[in-house]
Backbone as CSV, one residue per row, in Angstrom:
resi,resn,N_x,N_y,N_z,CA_x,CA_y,CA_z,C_x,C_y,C_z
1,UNK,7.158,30.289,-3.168,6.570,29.955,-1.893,5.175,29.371,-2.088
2,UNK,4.560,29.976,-2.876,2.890,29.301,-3.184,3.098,28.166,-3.910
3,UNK,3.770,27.567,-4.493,3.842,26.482,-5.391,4.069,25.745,-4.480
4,UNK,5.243,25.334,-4.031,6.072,24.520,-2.421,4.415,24.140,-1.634
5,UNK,3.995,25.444,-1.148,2.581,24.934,-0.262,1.694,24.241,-1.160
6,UNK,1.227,24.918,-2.459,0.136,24.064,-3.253,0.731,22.576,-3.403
7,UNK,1.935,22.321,-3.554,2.162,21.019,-3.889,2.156,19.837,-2.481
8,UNK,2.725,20.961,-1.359,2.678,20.190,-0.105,1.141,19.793,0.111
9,UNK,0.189,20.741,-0.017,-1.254,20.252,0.097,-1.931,19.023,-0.759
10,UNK,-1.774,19.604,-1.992,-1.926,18.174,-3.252,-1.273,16.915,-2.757
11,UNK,0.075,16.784,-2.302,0.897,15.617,-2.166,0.229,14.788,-0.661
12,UNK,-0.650,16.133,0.128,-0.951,15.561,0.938,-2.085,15.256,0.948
13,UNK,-3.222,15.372,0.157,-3.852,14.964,0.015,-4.665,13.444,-1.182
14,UNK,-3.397,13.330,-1.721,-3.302,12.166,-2.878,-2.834,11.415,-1.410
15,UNK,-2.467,11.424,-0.822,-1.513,10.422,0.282,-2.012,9.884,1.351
16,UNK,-3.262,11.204,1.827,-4.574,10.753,2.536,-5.301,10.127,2.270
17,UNK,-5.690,10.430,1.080,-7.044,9.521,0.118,-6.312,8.184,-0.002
18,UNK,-5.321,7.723,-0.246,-4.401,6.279,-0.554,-4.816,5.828,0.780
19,UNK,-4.213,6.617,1.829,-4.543,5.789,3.194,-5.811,5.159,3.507
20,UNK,-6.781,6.401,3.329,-8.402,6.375,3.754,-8.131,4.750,3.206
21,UNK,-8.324,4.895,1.785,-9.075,3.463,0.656,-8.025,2.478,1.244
22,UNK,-6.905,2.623,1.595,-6.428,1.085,2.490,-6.777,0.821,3.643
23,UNK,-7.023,1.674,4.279,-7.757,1.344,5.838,-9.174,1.126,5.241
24,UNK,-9.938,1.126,5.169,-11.269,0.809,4.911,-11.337,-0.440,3.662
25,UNK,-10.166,-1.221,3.140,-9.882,-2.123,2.063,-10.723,-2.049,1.253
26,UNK,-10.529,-0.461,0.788,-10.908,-0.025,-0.838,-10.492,-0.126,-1.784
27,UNK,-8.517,0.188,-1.538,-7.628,0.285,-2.761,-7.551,-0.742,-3.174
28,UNK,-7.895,-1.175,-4.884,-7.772,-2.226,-5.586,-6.380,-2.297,-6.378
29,UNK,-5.374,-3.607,-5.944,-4.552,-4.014,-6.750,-4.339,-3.040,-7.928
30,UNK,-2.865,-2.167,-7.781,-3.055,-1.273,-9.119,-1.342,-0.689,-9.415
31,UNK,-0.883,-0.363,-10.375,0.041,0.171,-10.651,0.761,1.063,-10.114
32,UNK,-0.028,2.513,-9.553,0.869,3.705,-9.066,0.467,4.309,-7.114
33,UNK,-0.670,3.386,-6.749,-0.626,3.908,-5.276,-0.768,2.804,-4.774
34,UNK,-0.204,2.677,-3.520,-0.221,1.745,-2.090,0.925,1.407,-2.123
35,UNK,1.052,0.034,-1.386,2.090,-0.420,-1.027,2.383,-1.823,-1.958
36,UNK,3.783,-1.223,-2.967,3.406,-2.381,-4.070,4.827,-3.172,-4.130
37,UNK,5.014,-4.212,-3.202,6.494,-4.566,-3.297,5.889,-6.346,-3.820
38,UNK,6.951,-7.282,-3.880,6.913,-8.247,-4.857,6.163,-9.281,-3.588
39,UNK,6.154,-8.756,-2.416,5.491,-9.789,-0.958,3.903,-9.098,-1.391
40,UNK,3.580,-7.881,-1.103,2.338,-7.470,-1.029,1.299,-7.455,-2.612
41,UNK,2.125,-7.928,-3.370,1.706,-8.241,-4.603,0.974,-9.378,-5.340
42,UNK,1.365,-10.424,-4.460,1.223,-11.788,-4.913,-0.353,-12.443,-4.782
43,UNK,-0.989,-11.164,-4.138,-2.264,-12.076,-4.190,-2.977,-11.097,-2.947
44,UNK,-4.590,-10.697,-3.467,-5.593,-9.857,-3.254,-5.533,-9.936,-1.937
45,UNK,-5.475,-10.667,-1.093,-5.607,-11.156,0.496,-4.269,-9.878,0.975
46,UNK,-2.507,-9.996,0.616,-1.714,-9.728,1.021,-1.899,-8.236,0.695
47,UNK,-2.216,-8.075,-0.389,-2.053,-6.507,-0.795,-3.130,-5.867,0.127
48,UNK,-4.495,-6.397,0.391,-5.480,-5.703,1.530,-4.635,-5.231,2.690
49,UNK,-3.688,-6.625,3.011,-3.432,-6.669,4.467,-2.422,-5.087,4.512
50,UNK,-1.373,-5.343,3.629,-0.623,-4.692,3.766,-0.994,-2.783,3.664
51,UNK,-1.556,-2.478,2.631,-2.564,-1.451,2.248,-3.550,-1.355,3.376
52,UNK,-3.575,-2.209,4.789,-4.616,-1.694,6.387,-3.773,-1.026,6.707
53,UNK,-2.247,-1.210,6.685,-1.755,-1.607,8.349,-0.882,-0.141,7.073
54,UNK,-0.739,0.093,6.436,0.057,1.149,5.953,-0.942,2.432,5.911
55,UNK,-1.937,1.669,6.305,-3.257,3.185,6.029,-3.422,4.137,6.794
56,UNK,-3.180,3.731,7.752,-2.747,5.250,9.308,-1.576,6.067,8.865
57,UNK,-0.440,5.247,9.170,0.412,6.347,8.989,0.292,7.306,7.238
58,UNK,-0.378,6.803,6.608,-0.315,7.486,5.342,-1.503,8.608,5.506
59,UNK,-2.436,8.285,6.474,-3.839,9.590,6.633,-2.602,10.375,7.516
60,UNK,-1.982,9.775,8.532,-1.071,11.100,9.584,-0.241,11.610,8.504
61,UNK,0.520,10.778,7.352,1.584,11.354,6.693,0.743,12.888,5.777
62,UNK,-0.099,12.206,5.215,-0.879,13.088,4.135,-1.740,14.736,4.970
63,UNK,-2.026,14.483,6.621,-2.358,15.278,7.055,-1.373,16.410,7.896
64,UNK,-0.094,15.970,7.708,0.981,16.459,8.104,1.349,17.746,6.900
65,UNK,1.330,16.675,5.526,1.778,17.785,4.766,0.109,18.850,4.259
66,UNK,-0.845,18.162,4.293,-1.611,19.335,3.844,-1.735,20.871,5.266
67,UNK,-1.473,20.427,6.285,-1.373,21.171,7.285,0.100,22.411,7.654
68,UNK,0.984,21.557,7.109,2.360,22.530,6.076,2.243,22.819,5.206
69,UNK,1.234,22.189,4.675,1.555,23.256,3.203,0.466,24.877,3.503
70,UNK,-0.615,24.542,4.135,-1.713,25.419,4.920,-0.941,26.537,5.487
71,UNK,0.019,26.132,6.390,0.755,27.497,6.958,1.837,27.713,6.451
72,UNK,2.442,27.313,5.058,3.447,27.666,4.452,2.712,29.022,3.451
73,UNK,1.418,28.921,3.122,0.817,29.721,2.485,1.427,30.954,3.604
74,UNK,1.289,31.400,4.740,1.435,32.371,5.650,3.031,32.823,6.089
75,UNK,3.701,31.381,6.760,4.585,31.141,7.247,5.873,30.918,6.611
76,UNK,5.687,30.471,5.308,6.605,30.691,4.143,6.985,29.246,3.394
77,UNK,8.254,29.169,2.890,8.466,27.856,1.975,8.714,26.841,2.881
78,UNK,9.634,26.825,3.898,10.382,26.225,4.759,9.259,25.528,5.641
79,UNK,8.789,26.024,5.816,7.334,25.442,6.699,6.591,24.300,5.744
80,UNK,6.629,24.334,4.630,5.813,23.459,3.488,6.978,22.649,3.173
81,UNK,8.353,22.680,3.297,9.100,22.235,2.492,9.231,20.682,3.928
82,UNK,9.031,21.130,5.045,9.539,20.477,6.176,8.152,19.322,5.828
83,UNK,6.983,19.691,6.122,5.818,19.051,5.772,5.842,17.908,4.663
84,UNK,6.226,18.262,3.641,6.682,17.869,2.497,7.800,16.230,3.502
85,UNK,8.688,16.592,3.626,9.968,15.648,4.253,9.371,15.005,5.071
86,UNK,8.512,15.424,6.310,7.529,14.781,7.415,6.610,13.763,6.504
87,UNK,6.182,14.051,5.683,4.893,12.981,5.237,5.599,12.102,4.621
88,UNK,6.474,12.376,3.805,7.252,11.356,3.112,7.997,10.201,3.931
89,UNK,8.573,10.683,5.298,9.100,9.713,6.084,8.116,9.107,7.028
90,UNK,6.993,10.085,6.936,5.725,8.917,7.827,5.146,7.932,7.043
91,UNK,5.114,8.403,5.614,4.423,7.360,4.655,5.180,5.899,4.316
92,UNK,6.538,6.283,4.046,7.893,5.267,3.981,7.645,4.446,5.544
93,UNK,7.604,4.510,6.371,7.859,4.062,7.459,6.139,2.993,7.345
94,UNK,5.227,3.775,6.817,3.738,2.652,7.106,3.896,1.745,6.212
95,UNK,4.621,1.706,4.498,5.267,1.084,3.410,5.894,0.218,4.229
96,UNK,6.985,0.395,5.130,7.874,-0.486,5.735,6.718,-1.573,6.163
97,UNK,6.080,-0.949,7.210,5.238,-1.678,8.153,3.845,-2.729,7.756
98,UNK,3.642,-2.144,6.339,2.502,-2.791,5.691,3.386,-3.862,4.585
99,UNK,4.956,-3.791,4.286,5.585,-4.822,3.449,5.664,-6.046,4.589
100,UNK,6.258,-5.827,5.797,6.545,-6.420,7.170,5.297,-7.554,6.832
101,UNK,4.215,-6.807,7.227,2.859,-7.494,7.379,2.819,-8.968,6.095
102,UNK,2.796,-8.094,5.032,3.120,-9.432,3.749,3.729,-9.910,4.516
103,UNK,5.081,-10.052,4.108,5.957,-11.135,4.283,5.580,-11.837,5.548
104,UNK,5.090,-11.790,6.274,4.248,-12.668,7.750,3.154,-13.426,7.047
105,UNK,2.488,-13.160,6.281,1.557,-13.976,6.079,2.090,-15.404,4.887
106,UNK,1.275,-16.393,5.070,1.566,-17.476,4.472,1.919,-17.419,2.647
107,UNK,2.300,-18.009,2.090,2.072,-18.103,0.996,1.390,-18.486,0.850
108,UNK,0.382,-18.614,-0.551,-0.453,-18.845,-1.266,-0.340,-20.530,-1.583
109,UNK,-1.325,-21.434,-1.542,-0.863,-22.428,-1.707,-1.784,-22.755,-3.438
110,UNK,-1.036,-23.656,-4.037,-1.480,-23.865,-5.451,-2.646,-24.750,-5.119
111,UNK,-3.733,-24.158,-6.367,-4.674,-25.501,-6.368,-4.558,-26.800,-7.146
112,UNK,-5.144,-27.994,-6.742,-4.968,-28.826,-7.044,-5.476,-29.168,-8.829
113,UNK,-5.170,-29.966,-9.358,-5.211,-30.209,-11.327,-7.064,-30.393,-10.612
114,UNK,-7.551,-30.099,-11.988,-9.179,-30.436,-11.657,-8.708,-31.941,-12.128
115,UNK,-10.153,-32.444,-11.309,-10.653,-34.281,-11.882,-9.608,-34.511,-10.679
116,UNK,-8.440,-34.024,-9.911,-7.497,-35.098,-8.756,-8.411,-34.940,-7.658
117,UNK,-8.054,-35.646,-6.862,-8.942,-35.694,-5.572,-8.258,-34.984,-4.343
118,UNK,-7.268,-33.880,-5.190,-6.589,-32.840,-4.015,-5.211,-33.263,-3.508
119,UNK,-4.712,-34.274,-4.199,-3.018,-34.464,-3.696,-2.564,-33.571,-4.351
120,UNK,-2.525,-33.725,-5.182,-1.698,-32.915,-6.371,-0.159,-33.900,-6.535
121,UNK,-0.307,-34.962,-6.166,0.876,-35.647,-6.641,1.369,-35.780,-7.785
122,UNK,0.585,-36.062,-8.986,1.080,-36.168,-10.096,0.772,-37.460,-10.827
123,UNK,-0.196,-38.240,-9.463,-0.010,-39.535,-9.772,-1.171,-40.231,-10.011
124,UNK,-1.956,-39.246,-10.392,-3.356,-39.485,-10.214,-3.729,-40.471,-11.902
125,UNK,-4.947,-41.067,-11.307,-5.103,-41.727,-13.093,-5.909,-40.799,-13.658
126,UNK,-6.350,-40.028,-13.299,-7.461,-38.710,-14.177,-5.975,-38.346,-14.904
127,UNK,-5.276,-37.866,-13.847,-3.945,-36.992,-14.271,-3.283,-37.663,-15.441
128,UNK,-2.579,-38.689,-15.125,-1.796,-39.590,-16.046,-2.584,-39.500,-17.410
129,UNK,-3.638,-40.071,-17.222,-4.328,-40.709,-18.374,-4.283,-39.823,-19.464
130,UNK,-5.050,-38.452,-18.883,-4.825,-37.169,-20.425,-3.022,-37.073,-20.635
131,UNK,-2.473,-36.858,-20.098,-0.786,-36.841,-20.718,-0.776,-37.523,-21.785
C-alpha cells in the first residue's frame, strides 16, 4: 500500500513539473519527457507549441495522482492505484491535444543555397557555376 501511494506521488509529480516547463516554454527538445511524436519533433517552434497546449492537462494529470497517492497513504492502495489510471489518461489525452496542435502548424520551409537570391530553383549562376 505505501509503495502504490509513494509511486502515485513521484509519478505525479515528474508529470507536474513536465507540464509546469511546457506551459511556461521551458522544456527543451529532449529524449524522455513531453510530447515527442515525429509532428512535434521537427523543429523548436512545434515542439514549444505542442509542450503549451499539453501543459495543463499534465499539471491536472500530475495533481490528480499526487493527491491519490496523498490519501492512499490513509485510504489504502485502490485510492492511489485509481489516481495512478486518472493521471495517465489526463496526460494521454493533453499528448493527444498538443500532437493535434503540431500537425496544424505549417511545415518548416527549407532555406535557400547561400550566394541565390532566394528562389532556390536550381538555376542560379552562383549555383551552377560551383557544380
Amino acid at each position: 500500500m505505501l509503495i502504490l501511494a509513494t509511486v502515485a506521488v513521484l509519478a505525479g509529480l515528474v508529470v507536474a513539473t513536465v507540464g509546469v516547463l511546457g506551459l511556461r516554454e521551458r522544456l527543451p527538445r529532449n529524449r524522455f519527457f513531453g510530447v515527442r511524436t515525429a509532428a512535434t519533433l521537427r523543429d523548436e517552434e512545434t515542439f514549444r507549441l505542442a509542450n503549451r497546449i499539453a501543459g495543463l492537462p499534465g499539471v491536472a494529470g500530475g495533481l490528480v495522482a499526487v493527491l491519490a497517492g496523498l490519501a492512499g497513504y490513509s485510504a489504502g492502495a485502490l485510492i492511489a492505484a485509481l489516481g495512478l489510471v486518472g493521471m495517465l489518461a489526463i496526460a494521454i489525452g493533453g499528448g493527444v491535444l498538443g500532437h493535434r496542435a503540431a500537425l496544424a502548424l505549417p511545415e518548416p520551409t527549407p532555406e535557400a543555397p547561400a550566394g541565390c537570391g532566394g528562389c532556390a530553383c536550381g538555376k542560379c549562376v552562383i549555383t551552377s557555376a560551383s557544380n
